[in-house]
C-alpha positions as CSV (number, residue, x, y, z in Angstrom):
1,X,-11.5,-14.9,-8.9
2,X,-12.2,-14.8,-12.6
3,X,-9.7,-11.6,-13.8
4,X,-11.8,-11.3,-16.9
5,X,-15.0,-11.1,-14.7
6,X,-13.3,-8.8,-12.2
7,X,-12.1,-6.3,-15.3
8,X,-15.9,-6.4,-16.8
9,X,-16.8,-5.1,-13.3
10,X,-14.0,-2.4,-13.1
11,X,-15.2,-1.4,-16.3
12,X,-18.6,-1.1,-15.5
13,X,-18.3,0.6,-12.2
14,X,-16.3,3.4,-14.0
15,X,-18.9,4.2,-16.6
16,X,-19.7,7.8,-16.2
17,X,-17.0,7.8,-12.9
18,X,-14.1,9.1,-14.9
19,X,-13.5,13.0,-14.2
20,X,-11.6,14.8,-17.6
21,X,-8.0,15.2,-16.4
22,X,-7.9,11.2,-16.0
23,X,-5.8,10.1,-19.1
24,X,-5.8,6.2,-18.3
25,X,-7.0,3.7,-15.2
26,X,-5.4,0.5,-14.6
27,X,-6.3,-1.7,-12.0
28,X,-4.2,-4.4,-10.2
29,X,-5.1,-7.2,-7.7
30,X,-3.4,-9.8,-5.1
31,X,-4.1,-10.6,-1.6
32,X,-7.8,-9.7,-1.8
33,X,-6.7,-6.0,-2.4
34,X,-8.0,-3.8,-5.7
35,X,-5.3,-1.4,-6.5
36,X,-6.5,1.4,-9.3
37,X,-3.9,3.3,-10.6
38,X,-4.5,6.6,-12.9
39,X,-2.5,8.8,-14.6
40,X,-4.1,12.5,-14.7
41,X,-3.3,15.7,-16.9
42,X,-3.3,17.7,-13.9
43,X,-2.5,17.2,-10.2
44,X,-4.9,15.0,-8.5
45,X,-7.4,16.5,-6.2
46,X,-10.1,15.3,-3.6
47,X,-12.6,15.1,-6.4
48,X,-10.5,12.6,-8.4
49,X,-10.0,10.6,-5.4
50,X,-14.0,10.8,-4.5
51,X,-14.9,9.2,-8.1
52,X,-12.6,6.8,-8.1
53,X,-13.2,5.6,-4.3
54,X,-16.8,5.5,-5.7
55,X,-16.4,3.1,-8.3
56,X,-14.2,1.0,-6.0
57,X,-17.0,0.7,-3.0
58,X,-19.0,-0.4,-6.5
59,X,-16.1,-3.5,-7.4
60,X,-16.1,-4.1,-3.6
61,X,-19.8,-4.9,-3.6
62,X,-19.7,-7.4,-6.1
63,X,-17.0,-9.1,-4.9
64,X,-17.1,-9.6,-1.5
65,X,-13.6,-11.7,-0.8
66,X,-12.0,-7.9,-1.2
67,X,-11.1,-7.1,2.2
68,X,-9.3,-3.7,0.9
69,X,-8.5,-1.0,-1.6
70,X,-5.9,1.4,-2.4
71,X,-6.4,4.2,-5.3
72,X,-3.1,5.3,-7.0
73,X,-3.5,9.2,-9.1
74,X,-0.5,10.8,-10.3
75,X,0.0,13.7,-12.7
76,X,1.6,12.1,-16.0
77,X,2.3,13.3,-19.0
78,X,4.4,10.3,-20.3
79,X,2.9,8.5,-23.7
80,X,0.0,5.9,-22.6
81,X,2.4,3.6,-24.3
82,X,5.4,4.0,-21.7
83,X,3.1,3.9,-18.8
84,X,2.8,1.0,-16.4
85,X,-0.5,-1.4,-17.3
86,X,-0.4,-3.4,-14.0
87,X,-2.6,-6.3,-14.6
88,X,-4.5,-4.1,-17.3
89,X,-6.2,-1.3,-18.4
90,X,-10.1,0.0,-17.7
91,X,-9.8,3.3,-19.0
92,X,-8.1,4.8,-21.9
93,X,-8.4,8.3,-23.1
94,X,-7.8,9.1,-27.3
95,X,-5.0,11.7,-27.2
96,X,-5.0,12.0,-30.9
């Protein structure tokens, strides 16, 4: 699987898929398993998890050799810079 490919489709999948609160998305990937990670202003809630599940059905569909997923949301208010990339980032929000 091309990981440039796969992070053009993450990308895509999220446009208009990010709720507010979400500060950054990363996304990680082994054993046919698409990981998103996002770091929130507030607690995550259902809603968060519905979007985000949303865009993943979306990568799943494109790539078919996904067998699973797993969405990671956590309440963060550590600098974007100290926070944990994974294999990259797909969403980024200006905090200036």
């Amino acid at each position: 699987m091309n990981m440039k490919d796969l992070k053009l489709t993450i990308f895509n999948s999220l446009l208009e898929n990010v709720n507010n609160n979400v500060r950054t998305l990363a996304y990680d990937y082994y054993d046919n398993k698409i990981i998103i990670y996002g770091y929130l202003d507030t607690d995550p809630d259902d809603d968060d998890y519905e979007v985000i599940d949303i865009a993943i059905s979306e990568i799943m569909a494109s790539y078919p050799d996904l067998e699973s997923q797993e969405i990671n949301l956590v309440k963060s208010y550590e600098p974007i810079g100290k926070l944990k990339p994974y294999k990259g980032w797909v969403f980024v929000r200006n905090e200036n």
